[in-house]
Structures are given as C-alpha cells and as structure tokens.
C-alpha positions in Angstrom: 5.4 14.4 -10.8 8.9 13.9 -8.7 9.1 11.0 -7.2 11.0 9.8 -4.0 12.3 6.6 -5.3 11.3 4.7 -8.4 11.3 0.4 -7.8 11.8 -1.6 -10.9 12.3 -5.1 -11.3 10.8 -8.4 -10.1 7.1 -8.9 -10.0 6.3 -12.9 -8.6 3.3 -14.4 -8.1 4.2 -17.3 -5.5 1.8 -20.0 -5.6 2.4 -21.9 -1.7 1.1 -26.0 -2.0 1.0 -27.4 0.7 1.5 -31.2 0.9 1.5 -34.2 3.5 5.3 -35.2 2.0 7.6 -34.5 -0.8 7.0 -37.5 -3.4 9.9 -40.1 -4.5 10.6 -39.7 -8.4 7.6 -40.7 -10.8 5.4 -40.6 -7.1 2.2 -39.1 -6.5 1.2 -37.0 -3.5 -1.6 -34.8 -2.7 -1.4 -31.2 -2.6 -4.3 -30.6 0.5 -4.4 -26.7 -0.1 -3.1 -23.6 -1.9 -2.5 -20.1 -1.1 -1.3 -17.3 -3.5 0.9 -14.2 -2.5 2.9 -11.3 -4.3 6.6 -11.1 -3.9 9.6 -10.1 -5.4 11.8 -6.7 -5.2 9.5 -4.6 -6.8 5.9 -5.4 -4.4 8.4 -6.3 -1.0 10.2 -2.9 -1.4 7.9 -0.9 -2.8 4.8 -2.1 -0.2 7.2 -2.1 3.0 8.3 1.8 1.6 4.5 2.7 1.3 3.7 1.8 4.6 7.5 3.2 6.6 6.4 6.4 5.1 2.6 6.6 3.9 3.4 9.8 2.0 6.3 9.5 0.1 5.3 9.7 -3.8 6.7 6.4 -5.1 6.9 4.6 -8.6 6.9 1.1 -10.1 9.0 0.1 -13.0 8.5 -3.4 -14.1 6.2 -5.8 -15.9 3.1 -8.0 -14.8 1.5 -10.8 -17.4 -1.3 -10.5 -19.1 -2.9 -12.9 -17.3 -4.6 -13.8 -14.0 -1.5 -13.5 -11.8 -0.5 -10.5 -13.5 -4.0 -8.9 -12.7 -3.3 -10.4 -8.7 -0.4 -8.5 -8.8 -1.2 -5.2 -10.2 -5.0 -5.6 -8.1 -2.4 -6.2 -4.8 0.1 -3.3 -5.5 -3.1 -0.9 -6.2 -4.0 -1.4 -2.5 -0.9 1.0 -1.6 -2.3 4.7 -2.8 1.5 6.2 -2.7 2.8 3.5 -5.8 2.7 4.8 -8.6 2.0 2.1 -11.3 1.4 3.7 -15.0 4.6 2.3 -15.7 4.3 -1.2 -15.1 3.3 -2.9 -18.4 1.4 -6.1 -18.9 2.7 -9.0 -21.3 2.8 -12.8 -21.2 2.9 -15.2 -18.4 3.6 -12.8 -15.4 6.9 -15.0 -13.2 5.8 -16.9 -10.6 7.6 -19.6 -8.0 5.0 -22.6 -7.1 6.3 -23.3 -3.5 6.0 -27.1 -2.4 5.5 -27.0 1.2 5.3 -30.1 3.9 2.8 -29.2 5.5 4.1 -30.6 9.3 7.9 -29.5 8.7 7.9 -26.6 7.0 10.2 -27.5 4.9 10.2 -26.0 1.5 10.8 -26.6 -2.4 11.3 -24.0 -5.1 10.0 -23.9 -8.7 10.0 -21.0 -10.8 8.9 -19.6 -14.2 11.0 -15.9 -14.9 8.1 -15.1 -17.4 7.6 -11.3 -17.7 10.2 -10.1 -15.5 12.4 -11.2 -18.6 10.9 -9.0 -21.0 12.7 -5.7 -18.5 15.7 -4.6 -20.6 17.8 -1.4 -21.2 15.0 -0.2 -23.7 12.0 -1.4 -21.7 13.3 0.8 -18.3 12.3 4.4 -19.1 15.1 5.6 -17.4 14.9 8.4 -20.3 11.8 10.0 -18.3 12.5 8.7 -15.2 11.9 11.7 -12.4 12.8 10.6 -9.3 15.6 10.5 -7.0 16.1 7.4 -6.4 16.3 4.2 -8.7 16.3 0.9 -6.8 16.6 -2.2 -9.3 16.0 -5.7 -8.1 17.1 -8.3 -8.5 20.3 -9.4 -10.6 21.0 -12.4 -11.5 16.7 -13.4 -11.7 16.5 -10.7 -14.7 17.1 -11.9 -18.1 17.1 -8.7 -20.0 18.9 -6.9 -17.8 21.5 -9.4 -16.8 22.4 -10.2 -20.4 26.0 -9.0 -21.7 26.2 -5.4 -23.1 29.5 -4.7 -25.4 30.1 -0.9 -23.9 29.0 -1.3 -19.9 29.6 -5.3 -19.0 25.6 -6.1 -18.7 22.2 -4.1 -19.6 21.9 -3.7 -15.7 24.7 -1.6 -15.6 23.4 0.2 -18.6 20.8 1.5 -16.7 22.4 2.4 -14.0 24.6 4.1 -15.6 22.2 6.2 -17.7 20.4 7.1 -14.4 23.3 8.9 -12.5 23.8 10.3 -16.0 20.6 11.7 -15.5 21.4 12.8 -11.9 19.2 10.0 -10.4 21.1 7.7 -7.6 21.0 4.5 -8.0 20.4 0.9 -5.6 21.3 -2.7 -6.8 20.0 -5.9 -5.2 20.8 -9.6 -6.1 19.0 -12.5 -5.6 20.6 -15.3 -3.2 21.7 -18.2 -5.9 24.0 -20.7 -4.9 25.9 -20.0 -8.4 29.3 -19.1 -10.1 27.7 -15.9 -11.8 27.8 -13.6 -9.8 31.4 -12.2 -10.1 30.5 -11.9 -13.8 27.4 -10.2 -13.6 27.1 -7.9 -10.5 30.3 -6.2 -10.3 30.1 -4.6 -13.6 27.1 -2.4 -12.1 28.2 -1.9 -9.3 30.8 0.8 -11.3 27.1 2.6 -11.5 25.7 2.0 -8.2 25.4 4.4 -5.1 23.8 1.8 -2.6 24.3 -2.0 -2.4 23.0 -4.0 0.3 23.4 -7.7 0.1 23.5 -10.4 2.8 27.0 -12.4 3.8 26.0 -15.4 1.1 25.7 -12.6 -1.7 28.4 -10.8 -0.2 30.9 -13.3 0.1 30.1 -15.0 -3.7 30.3 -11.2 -5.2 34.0 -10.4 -3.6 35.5 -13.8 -3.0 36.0 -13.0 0.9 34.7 -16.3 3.0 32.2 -14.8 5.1 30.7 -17.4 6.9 32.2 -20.9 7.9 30.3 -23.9 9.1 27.4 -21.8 9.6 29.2 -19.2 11.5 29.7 -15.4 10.5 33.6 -14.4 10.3 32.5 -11.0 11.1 36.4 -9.9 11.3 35.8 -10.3 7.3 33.1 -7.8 6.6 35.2 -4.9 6.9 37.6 -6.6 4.1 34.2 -7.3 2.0 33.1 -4.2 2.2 36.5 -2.5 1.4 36.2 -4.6 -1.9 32.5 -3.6 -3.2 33.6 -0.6 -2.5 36.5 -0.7 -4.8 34.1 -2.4 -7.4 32.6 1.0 -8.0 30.0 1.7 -5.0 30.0 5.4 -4.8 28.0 5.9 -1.5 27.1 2.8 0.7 27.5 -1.0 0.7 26.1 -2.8 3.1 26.1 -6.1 4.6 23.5 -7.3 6.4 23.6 -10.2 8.6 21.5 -12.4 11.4 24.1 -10.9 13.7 24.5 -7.4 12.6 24.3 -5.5 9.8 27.5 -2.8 8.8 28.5 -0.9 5.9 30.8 1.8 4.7 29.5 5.0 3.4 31.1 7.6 1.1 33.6 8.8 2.6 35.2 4.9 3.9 33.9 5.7 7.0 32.7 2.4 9.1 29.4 1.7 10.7 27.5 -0.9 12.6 24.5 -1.6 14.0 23.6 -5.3 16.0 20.0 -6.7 15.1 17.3 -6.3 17.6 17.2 -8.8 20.2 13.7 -10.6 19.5 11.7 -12.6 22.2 11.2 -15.8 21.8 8.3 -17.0 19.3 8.4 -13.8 18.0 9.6 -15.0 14.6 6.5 -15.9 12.2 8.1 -15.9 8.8 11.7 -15.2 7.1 10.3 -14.2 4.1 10.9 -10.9 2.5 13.0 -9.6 5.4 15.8 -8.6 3.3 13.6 -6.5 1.5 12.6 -4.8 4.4 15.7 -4.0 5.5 16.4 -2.6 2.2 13.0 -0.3 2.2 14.2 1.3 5.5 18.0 1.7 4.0 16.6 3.3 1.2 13.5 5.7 2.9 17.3 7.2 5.6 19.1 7.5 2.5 16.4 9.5 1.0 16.1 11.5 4.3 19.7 12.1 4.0 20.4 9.9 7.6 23.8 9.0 8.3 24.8 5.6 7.9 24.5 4.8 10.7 21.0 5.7 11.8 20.2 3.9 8.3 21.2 0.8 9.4 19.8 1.0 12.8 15.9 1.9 11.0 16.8 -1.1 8.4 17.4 -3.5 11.4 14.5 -2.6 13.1 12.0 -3.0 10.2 13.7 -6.7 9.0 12.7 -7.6 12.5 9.2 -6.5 12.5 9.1 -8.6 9.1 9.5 -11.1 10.9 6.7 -11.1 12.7 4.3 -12.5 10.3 4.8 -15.6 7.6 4.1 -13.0 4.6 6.6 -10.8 3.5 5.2 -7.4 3.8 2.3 -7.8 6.4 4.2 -6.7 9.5 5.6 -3.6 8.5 4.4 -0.2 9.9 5.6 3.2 9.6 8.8 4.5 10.5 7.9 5.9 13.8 6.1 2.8 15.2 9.1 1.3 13.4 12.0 3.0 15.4 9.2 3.0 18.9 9.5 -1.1 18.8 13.1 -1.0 18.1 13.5 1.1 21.3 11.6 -1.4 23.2 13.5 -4.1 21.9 16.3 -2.6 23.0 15.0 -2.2 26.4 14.1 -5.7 27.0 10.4 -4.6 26.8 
C-alpha cells in the first residue's frame, strides 16, 4: 500500500503529577493525583494528520516498550483507523517524561527517560521499503540513534534522509526545543537531505546563529535572514518559522511568504501543548496537496490555534475544512 506520509520518531508516554508545591532538596511532598497521556512527534503529528484529513492512508515508524506504557501507546494510536502501525516495534522501557505540576500555578517541571525512542537508528528505519511520499522524522536532538555521528553523512538522521530522497520519498525534519549548544552540530548536517523544516524562533535562531528574539520580543526583521540561512544549509523546498506572531517561510524557488496567527478571543487558550505539532500536521497534509506556501502556512496557523483550545495536545483538532471554517471566523471577529 502507498502511503501519504510516513511519521517516524518519538513515542512518549507523559506521566502529569500533580502536586500542592515543588519540594526543597531531600523534602517530601505529596503528589495528590496522576494523569497519563501520549505525546511526542510521532502520536501529535500523526493523530492531528488523521483527524485534518480522515482518509489519508498514513504510517508509523518508531518504537513503543514492551511494557505497560508501550501498550498505552500503541492501544491510543490504534484509535485513529488511517495509521498505519505494523511498523512500530516493541522493545524495553517505552520513553516517557513524568511532569511535576503545581497544582494552583501551573507551573511545570520536566523529567524524562529517552528509553525506546533510542533504539531508532539508520538500520532500524525501513527506509529500504518505505512507500510513501512523504517521510516526516521527529525529533532531533531527543533521538539517540539517529542523532549519533555517521563518518559519510554528519549523523544517522541525515542518513536517512538521505536514503529516502534517494528513494524518491521527500523528506521533513523537526527538532526538539533544548536550551543547548548542539544543535549547529547535529541538525544542519540533515538538513543537506531535507525538503521541509519547520521550527519555532528558539530552534531557529540556535540552528543559524541569527538572534531572533530579544528580551522576549520577536526581531521579526531577522526571519527573512534565518530563513535565507536554512536554506543555504541544504533545505531543498520549504523552511519555515513559526512564531506567536506569525509564521513565514521561503519555498523552492526563494520566494517569501507570510501568514499572521489567528486572532484568538480571550480565554480561548486551554493548553500549549503539542501546538507545534499541529502546525506541522497542516504544513505537511498542503504540502502533500501540492498548496502553495502560502495557503500552507495559513491551514498550519489555523490548526496550532485550534490546539490550543484544549490542555491535551491532540484533542482539539478537526478536519481541514472545519479547520480553515474557524480560521475564517477568526478572521472575521466571529
């Protein structure tokens, strides 16, 4: 079977504590309740994708553990009918985050275990029979196998990359946001092999070296600059930025685009959490409908919005229709 596009990468099991305050070193504090939920590139994209466009024939390339978050996981992603996942194996401790949350701030604290994703190299990604025509891979820099050095192509990740344009497959990075050095050593050699790259200013600005925000505030006269430079890193058809403000991008022929983000009433916002995916599932479902740039951006904008208006990261999504009908009556003041 052909598929549309073909998600491989991160599988996370986030376990969410809640807590009445964040303990003082060797302190005790009572976690009061505990909720579970599936993230990471592979479940955000590949849900949001299955429910922007119900029929498009998708796959999942990744791994889960062999254990009870790994069946969690597999037991979520089998709820969407058009993901494909015969080619998601199961083996050790599937990765997970444990999520320390104050329960009256909101405020939030990160632990996590890479566990399976890890075991995803360049000879675990069956880019060899592979039939699709889109690869998305998510996300470097959280990917052990894939991020590690490789003598011929700079890292495994652009191994693979590069093996699936070979194949005539086009291909979409993502990175994870990491408040790190690495990433001018370990994205721009795939980029050489990548067709789409969407990544937010933070990402943006540590991948090129071009300051993109200051005190808090976008220097959106940058972006053009940024862009001009992941292009010249190898991106053969778009890189994007997106942004609170706006999201823009060049496409393969230089060309510039840009589209604002919806205006949002207030308490509309529920949840940040997995809207960059979202904006990368409606990038990616216009790029497979050949869209222009353009239009792309406009349908990415529209469903990172309606992300937002639920605390989980996939829940709000709808398809691409109802998708572009709210961003019309956002746009309308309606």
């Amino acid at each position: 079977m052909k598929y549309a596009i073909a998600l491989a990468g991160n599988i996370v099991v986030d376990s969410i504590k809640y807590i009445d305050q964040y303990p003082g070193k060797l302190e005790l504090t009572a976690i009061k309740r505990v909720e579970r939920s599936l993230g990471g590139a592979v479940p955000n994209v590949g849900m949001d994708l299955a429910k922007l466009a119900p029929a498009l024939p998708l796959k999942a390339v990744g791994f889960a553990g062999a254990d009870d978050n790994g069946a969690y996981a597999l037991e979520t992603l089998a709820r969407c009918p058009s993901l494909d996942l015969t080619d998601i194996r199961r083996a050790g401790l599937n990765s997970f985050t444990d999520v320390m949350t104050v329960e009256t701030t909101g405020e939030r604290t990160f632990f996590t275990f890479k566990g399976a994703d890890s075991l995803l190299t360049p000879e675990t990604l069956p880019v060899d029979r592979l039939d699709c025509d889109i690869l998305h891979v998510g996300y470097a820099l959280l990917l052990d196998g894939l991020d590690a050095p490789d003598a011929a192509y700079g890292t495994g990740m652009a191994r693979v990359l590069a093996a699936a344009q070979a194949r005539g497959i086009r291909t979409s990075l993502d990175v994870v946001s990491e408040n790190s050095d690495r990433y001018a050593r370990i994205v721009p050699p795939a980029l050489k092999y990548a067709d789409y790259f969407s990544v937010n200013e933070m990402e943006a600005g540590r991948t090129t070296g071009v300051a993109l925000t200051e005190g808090g505030r976008l220097l959106r006269d940058n972006l053009p600059r940024a862009l001009e430079k992941l292009k010249a890193m190898g991106v053969r058809r778009w890189a994007v930025i997106h942004t609170p403000e706006l999201s823009c991008g060049l496409d393969e022929a230089g060309n510039y685009a840009e589209a604002e983000t919806l205006p949002l009433p207030e308490g509309f916002i529920k949840g940040s959490v997995g809207a960059g995916d979202a904006f990368t599932a409606g990038l990616l479902l216009m790029a497979w409908r050949g869209t222009s740039l353009r239009e792309a951006l406009e349908a990415a904008n529209a469903a990172a919005a309606l992300s937002l208006s639920t605390p989980g990261a996939t829940e709000g999504m709808k398809s691409m229709e109802e998708t572009m009908a709210f961003a019309a009556a956002m746009r309308a003041g309606r």
